[in-house]
VONULO-67683 format. One line per 10 residues: number of its first residue (from 1); their letters; for each residue x, y, z negated of N, C-alpha, C. Coordinates in steps of 0.001 Angstrom, whole numbers, plus 500000, padded with zeros to 6 digits. Atoms other than C-alpha are relative to their C-alpha. Example, Ala and Ser with C-alpha at 12.3 -4.5 7.8 and 13.67 -1.06 7.14 Angstrom:
! residues 2
1 = as = 500890,498810,500000,512300,495500,492200,500900,501200,500000 | 499180,498810,500060,513670,498940,492860,499230,501090,499270
! end
This chain:
! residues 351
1 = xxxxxxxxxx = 498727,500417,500588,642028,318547,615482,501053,501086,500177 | 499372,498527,499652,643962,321633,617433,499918,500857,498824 | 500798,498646,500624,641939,323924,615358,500616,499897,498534 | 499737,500474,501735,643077,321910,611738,501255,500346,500039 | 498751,499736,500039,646327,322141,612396,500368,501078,500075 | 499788,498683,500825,646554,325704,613082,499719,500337,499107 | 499755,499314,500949,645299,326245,610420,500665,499491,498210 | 499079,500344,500913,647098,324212,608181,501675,500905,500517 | 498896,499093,500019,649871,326261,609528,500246,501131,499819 | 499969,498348,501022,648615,329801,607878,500763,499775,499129
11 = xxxxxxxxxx = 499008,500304,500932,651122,330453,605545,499286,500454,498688 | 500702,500323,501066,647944,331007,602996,499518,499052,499781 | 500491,501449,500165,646611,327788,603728,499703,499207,498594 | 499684,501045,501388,648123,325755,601210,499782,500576,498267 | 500135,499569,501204,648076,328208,598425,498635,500175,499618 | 501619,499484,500678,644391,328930,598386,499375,498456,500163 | 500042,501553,500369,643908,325031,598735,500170,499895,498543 | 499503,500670,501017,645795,324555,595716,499322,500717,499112 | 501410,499453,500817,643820,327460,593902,498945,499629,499672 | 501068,500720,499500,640868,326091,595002,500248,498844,498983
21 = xxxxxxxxxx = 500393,500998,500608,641410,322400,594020,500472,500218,498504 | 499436,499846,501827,642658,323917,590386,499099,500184,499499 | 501005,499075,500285,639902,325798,590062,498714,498691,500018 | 500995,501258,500284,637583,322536,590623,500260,498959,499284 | 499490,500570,500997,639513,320516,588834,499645,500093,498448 | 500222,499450,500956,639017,322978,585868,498234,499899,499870 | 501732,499992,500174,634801,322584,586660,500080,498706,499625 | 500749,501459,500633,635053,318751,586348,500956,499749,499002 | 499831,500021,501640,636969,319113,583032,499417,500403,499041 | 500731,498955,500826,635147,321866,581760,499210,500382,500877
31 = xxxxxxxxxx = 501048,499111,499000,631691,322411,583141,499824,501432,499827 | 499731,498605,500907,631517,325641,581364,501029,500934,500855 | 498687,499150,499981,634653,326829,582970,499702,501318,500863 | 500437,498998,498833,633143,328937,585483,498337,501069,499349 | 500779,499100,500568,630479,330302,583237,500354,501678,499871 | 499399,498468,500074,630220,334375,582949,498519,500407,499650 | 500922,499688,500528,628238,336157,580837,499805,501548,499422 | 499739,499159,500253,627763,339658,579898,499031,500482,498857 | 500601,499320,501305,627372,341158,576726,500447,501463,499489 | 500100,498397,500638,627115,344819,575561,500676,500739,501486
41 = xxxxxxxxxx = 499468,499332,498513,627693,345448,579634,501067,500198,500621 | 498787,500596,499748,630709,343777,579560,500189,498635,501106 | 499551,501159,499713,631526,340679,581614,501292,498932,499216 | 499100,500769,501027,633570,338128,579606,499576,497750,501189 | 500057,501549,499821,634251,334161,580725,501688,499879,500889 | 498408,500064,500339,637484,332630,581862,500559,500347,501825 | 499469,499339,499067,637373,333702,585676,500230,501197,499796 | 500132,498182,500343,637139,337149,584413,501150,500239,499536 | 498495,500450,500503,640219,335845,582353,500600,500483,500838 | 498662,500435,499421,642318,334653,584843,499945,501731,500835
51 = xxxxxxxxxx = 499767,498572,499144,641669,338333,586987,500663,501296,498749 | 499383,499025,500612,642291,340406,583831,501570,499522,499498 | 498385,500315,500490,645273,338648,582562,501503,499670,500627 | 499053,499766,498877,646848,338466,585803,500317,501155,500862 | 499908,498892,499426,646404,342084,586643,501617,499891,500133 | 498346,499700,499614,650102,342622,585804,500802,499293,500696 | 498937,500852,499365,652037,339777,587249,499355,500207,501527 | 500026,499290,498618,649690,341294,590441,500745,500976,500418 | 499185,498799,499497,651131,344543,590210,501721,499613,499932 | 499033,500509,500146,654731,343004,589566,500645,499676,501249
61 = xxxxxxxxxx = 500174,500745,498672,654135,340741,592775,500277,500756,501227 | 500627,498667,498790,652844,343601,594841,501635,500268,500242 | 498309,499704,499762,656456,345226,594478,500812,499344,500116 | 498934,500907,499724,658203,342286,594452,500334,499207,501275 | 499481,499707,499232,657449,341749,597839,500325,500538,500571 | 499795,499063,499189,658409,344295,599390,501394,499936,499815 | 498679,499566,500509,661664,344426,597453,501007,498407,501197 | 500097,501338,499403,661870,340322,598749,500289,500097,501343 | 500145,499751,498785,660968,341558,602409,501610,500681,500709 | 498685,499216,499228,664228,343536,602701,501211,499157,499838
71 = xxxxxxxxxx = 499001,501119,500579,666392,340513,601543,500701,500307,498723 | 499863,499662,501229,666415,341755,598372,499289,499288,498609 | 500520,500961,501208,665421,340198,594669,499970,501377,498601 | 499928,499470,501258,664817,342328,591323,499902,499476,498465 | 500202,501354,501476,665277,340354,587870,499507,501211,498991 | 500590,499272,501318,664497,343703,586037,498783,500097,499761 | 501353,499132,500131,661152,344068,586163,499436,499504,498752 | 500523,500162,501040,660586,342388,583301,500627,501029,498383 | 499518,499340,500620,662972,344361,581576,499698,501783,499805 | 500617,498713,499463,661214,347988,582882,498234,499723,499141
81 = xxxxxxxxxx = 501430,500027,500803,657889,346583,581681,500341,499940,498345 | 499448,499769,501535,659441,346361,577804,500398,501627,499956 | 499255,498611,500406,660817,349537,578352,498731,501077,500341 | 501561,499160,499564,657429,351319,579851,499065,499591,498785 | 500982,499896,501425,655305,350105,576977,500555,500185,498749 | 498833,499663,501600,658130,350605,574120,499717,501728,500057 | 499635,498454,500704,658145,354760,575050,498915,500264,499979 | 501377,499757,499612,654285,354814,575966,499870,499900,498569 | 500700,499629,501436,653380,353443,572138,500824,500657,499154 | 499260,498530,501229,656479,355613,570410,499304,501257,500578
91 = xxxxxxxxxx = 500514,498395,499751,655029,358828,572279,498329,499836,498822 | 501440,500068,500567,651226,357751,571012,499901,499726,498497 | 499911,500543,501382,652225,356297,567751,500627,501665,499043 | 499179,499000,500513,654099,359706,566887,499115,501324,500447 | 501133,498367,499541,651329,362216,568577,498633,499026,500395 | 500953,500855,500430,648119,360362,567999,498885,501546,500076 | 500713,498836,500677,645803,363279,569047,499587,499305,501742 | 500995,500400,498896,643881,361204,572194,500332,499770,501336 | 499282,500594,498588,643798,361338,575795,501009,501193,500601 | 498578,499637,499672,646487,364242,576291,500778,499410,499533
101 = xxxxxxxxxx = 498584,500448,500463,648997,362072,574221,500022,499166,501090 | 499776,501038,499082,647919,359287,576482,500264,499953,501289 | 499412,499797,498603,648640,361074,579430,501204,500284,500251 | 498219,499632,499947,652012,362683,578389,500533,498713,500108 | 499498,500947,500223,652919,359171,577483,500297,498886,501539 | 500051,500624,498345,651649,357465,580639,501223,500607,501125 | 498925,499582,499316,653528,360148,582200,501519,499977,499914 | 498460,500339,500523,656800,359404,580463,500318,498820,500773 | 499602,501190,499637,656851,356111,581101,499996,499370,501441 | 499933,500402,499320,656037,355850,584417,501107,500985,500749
111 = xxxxxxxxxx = 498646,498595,499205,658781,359054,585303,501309,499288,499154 | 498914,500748,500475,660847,356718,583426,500486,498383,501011 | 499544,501272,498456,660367,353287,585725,500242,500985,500891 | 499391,499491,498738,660717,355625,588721,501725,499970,500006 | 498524,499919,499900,664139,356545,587063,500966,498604,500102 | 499265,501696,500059,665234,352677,587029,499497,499531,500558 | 500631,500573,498129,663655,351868,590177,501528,500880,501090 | 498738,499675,499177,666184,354415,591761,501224,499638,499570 | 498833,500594,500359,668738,353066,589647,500496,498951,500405 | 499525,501165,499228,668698,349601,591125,500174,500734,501765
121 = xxxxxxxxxx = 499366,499560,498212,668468,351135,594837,500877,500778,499768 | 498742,499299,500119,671325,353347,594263,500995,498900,499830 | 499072,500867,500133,673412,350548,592914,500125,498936,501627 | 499797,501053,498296,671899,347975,596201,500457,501014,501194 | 500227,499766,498186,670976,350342,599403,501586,501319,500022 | 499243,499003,499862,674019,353186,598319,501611,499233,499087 | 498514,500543,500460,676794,351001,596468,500067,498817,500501 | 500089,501726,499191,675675,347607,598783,500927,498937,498439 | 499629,501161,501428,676337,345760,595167,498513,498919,499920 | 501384,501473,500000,673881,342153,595485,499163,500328,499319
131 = xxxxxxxxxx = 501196,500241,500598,670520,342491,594763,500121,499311,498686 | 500020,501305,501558,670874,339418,592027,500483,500313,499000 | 499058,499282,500988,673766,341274,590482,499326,501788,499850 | 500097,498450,500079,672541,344991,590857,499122,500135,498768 | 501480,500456,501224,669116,344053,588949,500337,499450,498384 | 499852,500764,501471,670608,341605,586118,501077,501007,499447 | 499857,498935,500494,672308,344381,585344,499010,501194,498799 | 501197,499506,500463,669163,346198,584003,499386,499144,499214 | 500581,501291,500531,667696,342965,583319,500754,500051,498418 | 499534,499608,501274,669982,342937,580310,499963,501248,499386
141 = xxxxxxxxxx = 500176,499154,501068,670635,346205,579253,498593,500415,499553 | 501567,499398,500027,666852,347188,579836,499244,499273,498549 | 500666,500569,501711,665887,345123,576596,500918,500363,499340 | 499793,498864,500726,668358,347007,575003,499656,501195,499762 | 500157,499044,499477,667396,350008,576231,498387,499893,498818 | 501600,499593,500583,663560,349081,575070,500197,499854,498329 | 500310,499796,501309,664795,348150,571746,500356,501592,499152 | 500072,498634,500859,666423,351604,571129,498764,500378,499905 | 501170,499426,499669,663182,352944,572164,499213,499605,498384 | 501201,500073,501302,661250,351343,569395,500468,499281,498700
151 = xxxxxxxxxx = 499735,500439,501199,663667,350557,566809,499979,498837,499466 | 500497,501690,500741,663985,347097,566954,498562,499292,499244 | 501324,499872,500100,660230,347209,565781,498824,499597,500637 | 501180,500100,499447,657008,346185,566897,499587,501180,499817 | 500825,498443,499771,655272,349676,567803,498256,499762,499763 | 501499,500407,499813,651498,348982,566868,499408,501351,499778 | 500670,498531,500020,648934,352055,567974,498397,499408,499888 | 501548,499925,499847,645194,352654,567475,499571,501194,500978 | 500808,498812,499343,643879,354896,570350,499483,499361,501509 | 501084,501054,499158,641040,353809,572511,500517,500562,501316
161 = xxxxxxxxxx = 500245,499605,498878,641804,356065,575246,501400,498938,500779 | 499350,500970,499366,644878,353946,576134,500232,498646,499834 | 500052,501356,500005,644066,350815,575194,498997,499732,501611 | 501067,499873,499061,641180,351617,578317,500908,499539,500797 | 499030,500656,498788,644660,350792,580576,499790,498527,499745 | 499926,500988,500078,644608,347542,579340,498543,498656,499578 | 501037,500526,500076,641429,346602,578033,498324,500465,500230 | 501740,498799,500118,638541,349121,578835,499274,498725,501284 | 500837,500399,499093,635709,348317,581105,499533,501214,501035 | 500858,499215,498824,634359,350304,584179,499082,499291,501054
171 = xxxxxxxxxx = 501221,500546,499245,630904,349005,585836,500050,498599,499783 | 500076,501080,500656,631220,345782,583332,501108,499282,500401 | 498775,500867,499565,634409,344801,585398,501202,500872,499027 | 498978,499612,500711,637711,344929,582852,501051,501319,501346 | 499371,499139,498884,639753,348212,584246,501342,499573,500481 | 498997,500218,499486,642755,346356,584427,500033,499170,501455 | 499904,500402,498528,641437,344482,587392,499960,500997,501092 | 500064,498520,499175,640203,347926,588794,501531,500902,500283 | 498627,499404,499590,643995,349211,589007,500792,499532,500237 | 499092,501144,499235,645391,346139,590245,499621,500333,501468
181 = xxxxxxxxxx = 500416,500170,499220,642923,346041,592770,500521,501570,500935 | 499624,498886,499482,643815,349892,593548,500847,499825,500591 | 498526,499695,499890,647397,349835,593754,500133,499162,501607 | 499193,500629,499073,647239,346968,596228,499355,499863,501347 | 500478,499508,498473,644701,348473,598889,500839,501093,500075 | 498696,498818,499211,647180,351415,598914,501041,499428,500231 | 498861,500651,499130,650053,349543,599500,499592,498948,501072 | 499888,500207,498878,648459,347601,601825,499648,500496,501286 | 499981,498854,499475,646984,350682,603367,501795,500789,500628 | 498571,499196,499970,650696,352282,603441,500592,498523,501098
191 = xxxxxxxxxx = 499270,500624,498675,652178,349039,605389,499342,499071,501109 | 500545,500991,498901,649643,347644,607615,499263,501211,500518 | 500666,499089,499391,648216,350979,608709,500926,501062,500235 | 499091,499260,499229,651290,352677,609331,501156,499329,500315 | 499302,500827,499874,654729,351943,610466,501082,499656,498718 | 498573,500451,500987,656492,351212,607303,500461,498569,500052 | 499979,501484,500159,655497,347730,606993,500617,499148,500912 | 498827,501299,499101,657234,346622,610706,500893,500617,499318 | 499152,499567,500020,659735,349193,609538,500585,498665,498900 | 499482,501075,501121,660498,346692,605942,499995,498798,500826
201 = xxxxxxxxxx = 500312,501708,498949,659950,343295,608352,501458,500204,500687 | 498951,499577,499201,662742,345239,610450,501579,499474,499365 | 498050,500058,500882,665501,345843,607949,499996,498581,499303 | 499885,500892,500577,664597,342809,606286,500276,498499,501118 | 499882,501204,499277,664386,340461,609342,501599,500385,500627 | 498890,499719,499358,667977,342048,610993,500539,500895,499561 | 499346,498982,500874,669828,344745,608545,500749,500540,500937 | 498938,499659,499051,672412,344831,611335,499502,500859,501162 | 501028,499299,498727,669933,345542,614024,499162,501038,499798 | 500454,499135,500321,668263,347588,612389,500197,501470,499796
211 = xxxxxxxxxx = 499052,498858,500445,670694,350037,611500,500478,500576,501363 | 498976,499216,498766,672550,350238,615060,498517,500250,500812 | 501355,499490,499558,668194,350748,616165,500361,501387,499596 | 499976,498835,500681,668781,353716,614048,499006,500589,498770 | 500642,500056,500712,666640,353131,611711,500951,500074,498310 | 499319,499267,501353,667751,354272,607877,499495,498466,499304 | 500709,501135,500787,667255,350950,606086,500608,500431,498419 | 499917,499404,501776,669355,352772,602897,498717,500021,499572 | 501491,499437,500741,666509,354799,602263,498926,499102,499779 | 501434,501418,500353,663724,351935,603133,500115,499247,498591
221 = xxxxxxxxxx = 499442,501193,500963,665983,349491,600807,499761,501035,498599 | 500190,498896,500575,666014,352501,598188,498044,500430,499483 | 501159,499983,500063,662399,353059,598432,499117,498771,499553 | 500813,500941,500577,660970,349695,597735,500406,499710,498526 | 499466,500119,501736,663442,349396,594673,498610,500904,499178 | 500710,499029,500490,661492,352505,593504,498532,500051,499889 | 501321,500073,500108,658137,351242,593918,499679,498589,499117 | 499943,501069,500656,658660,347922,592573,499692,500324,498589 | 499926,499388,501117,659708,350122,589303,498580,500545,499500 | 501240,499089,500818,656562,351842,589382,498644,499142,499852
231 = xxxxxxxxxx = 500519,500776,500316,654779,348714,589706,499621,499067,498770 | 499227,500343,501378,656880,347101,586802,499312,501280,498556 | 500473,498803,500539,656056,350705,584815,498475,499686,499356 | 501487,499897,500010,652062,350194,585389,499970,498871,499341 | 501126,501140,501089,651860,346565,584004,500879,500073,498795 | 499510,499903,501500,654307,347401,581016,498803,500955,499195 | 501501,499590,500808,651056,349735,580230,499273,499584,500030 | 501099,500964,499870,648720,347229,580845,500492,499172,499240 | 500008,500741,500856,650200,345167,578635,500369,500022,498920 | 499992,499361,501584,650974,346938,575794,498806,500508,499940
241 = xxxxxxxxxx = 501762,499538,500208,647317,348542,575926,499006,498850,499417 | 500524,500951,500547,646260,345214,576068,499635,498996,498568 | 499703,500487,501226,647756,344128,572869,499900,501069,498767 | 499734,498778,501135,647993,347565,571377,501141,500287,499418 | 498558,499887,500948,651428,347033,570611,500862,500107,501090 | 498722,500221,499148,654600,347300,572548,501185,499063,499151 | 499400,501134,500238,656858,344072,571951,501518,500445,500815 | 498716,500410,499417,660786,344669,572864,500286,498955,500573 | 499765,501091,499620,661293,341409,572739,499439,498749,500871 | 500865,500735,499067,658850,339558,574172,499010,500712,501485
251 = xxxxxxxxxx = 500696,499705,498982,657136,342005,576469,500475,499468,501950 | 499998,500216,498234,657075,340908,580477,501433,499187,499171 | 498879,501509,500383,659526,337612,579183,499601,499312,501131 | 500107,501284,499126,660289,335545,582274,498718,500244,500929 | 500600,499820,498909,657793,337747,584324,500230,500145,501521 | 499358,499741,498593,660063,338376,586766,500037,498641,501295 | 499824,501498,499284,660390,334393,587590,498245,500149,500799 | 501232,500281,499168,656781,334287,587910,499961,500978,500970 | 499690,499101,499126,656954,337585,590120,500076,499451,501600 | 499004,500628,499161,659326,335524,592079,498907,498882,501322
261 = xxxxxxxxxx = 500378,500989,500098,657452,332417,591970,498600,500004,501553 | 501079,499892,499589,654026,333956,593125,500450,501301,501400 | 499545,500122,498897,655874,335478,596204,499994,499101,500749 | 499228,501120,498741,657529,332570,597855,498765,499354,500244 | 501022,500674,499274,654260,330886,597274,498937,500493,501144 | 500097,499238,498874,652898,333443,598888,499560,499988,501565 | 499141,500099,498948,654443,332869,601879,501183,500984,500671 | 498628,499416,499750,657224,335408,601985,501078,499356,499699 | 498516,500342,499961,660483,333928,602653,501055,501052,499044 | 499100,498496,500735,663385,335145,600397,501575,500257,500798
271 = xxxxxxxxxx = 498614,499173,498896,665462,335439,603624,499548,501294,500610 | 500307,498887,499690,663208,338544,604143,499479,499986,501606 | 500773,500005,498382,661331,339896,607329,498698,499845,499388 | 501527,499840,500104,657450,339098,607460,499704,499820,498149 | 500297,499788,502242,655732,339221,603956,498250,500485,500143 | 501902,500227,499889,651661,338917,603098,500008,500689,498548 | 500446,499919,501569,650679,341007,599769,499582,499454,499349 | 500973,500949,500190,647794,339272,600001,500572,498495,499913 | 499216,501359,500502,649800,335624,600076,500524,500158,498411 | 499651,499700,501271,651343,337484,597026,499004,500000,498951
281 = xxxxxxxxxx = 501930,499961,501406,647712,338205,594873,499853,498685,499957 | 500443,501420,500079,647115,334607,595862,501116,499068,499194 | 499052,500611,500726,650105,332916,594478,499965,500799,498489 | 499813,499419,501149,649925,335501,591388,498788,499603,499001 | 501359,500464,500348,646268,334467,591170,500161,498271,499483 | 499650,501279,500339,647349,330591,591162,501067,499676,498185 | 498975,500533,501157,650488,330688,588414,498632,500056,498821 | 501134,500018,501332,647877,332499,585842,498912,499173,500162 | 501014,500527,500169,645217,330373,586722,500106,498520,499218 | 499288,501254,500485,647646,327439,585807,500346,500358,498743
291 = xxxxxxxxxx = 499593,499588,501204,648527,329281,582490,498455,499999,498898 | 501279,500056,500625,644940,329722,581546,499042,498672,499832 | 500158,501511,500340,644258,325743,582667,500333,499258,498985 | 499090,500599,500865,646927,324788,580233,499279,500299,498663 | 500814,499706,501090,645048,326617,577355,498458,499109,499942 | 501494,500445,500300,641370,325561,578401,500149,498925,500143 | 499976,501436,500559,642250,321987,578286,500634,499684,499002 | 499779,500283,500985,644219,322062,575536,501245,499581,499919 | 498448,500906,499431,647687,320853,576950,500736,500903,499009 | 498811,499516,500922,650223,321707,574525,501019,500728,500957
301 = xxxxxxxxxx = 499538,498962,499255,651945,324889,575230,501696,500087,500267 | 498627,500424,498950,655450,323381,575600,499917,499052,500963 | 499663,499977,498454,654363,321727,578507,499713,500713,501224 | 500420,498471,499559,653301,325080,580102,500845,500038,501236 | 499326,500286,498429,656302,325261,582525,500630,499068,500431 | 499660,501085,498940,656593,321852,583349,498674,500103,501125 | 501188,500217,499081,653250,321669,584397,499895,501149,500996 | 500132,499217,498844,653597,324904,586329,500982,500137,501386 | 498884,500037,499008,656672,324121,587835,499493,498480,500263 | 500436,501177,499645,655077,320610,588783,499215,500643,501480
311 = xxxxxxxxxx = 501293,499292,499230,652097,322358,590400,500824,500827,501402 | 499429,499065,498747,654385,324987,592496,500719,499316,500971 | 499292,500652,499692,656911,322438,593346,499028,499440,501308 | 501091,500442,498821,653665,320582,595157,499528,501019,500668 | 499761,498708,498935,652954,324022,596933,500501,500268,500576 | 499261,500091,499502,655792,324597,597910,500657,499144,501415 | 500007,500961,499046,656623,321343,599683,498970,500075,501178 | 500419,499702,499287,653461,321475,601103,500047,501289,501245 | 499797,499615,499497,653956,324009,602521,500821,500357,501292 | 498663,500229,498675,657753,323359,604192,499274,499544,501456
321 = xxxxxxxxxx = 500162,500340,498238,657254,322809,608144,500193,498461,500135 | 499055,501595,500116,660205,320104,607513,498960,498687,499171 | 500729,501052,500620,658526,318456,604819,498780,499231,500683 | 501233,500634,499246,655061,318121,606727,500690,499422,501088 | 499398,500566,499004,657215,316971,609638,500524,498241,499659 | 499178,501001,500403,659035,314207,607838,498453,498842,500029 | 500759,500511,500177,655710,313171,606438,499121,499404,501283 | 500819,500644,498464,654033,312746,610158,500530,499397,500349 | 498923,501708,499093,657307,310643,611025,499437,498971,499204 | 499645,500928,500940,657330,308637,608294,498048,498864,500110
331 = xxxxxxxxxx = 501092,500363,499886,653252,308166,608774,499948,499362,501429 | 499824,500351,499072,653841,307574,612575,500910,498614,500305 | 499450,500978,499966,656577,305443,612047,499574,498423,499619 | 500518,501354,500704,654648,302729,610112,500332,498895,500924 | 499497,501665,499478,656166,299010,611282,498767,499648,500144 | 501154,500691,499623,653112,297614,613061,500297,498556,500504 | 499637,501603,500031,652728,293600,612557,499966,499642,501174 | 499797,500662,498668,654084,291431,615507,498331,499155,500651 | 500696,500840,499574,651086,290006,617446,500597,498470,500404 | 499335,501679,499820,651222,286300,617580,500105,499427,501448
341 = xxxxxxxxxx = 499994,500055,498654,652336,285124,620691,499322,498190,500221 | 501162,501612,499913,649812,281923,622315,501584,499306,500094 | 498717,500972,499508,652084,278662,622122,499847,499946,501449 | 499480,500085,498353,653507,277402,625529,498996,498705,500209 | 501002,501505,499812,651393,274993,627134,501194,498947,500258 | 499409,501194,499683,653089,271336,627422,499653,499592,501288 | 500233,500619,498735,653434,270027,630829,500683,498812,500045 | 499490,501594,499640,653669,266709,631735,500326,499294,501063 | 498866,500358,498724,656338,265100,634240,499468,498792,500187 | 500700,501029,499404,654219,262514,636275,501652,499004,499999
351 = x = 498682,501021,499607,657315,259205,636442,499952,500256,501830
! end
């Protein structure tokens, strides 16, 4: 019983529960659902799905906690991913001569998020202007920004070598899982095998303390902005590759929430300090798996974020300390029925 309870108190616990019972849920709706099959040395079926189509809102995640960890928030990233696949298909659409265009391009765009990665840390860790406000800053103009880029236009390209970001294959697994999966053994290489990672826990758990430690939390705070960006950057090419097109308007729409979303579930707090990547993949792994449920049963796609904000909501809770607390009173408390008490015996007064 000891043993259950710790580990109902991992702060992955609950989320890979709720994965889990989604994920079985989805077998006794759809036996099929878990089928995988490979053709022309491909893998194809709808777990394969939910890993390729959640690459990006992984890499998103990835940076978003870190940014999270320092008591920080970024609303642009959805606005950086429009703008990373808007100059990627104008460079390719306009020099259409293979995989040097697709590298200049790649290289544009991601020397372009870097530049609006330091743009939000400059505004937070060097003008101390709010995270919430520094970002929605970007957040707006940045879909301006992507529509100059492509002319108010849908950008549609034909060239295989960078569609391979978004849809190729390497050893029958889609490559976009292969550069999710990259990105987020080096970052968790970079903060669990050196000291950055107490260093971000630091500034993020005590800013104050941190600073009169002597520790530079500018720069830290500064630095995660900037990786976030290049996170943001990578799935705006993963998802214009994917489609072949770059979308102003709709690209990374309301990714940032999920971003958000598949943090906290996580288990990173967004008062900052400790922070799990891995809690992050898992919650990023859950929303899309709930986006791809909604399709393979058939649920009509305006109830999409009720049902996902239903689902998190129950995560969430579960999760609270308080909440499980209340619930053990409230279970403890139960009014237990009066036992009947024996009547009194009658005694009888001899005259």
């Amino acid at each position: 019983m000891t043993r259950l309870a710790s580990l109902t108190r991992n702060r992955l616990f609950w989320p890979v529960v709720a994965l889990l019972a989604l994920l079985l849920g989805d077998l006794v709706a759809s036996p099929s659902f878990f089928s995988i099959e490979l053709r022309d040395g491909h893998l194809y079926g709808n777990l394969v799905d939910i890993l390729k189509n959640g690459a990006p809102l992984i890499l998103i995640a990835i940076g978003m906690t870190l940014v999270i960890a320092t008591r920080g928030i970024d609303l642009s990233v959805g606005a950086v991913v429009a703008i990373s696949g808007s100059l990627a298909c104008l460079w390719i659409a306009d020099h259409p001569d293979g995989v040097g265009a697709t590298l200049v391009a790649v290289g544009l765009a991601l020397g372009l998020s870097l530049v609006l990665g330091v743009w939000n840390g400059w505004l937070v860790a060097a003008l101390g202007i709010q995270p919430i406000i520094a970002t929605l800053i970007l957040m707006v103009a940045g879909r301006g920004i992507a529509q100059l880029i492509s002319g108010g236009q849908i950008i549609t390209i034909n060239s295989a070598p960078y569609e391979w970001i978004g849809s190729g294959f390497v050893l029958t697994l889609p490559s976009a899982i292969l550069i999710a999966l990259a990105v987020f053994v080096l970052a968790s290489l970079l903060v669990r095998r050196s000291a950055l990672g107490m260093l971000v826990e630091a500034v993020g758990g005590n800013p104050e303390a941190s600073r009169l430690a002597g520790l530079r939390s500018a720069r830290l705070t500064w630095l995660v902005y900037v990786f976030c960006g290049l996170c943001a950057g990578i799935a705006g090419l993963m998802i214009s590759a994917n489609v072949h097109s770059a979308d102003a308007n709709h690209a990374g729409l309301f990714i940032e929430l999920d971003a958000i979303l598949a943090v906290v579930v996580g288990g990173t707090q967004l008062t900052g300090g400790r922070f799990s990547l891995g809690g992050s993949v898992i919650g990023a792994l859950l929303i899309q798996t709930l986006t791809t449920t909604v399709y393979a049963l058939g649920i009509p796609p305006e109830a999409i974020m009720l049902f996902k904000a239903v689902v998190v909501l129950a995560v969430c809770l579960l999760q609270s300390p308080a909440f499980r607390r209340k619930l053990r009173r409230r279970h403890r408390a139960r009014p237990v029925p009066p036992a009947t008490a024996p009547a009194p015996e009658k005694v009888e007064v001899g005259a």
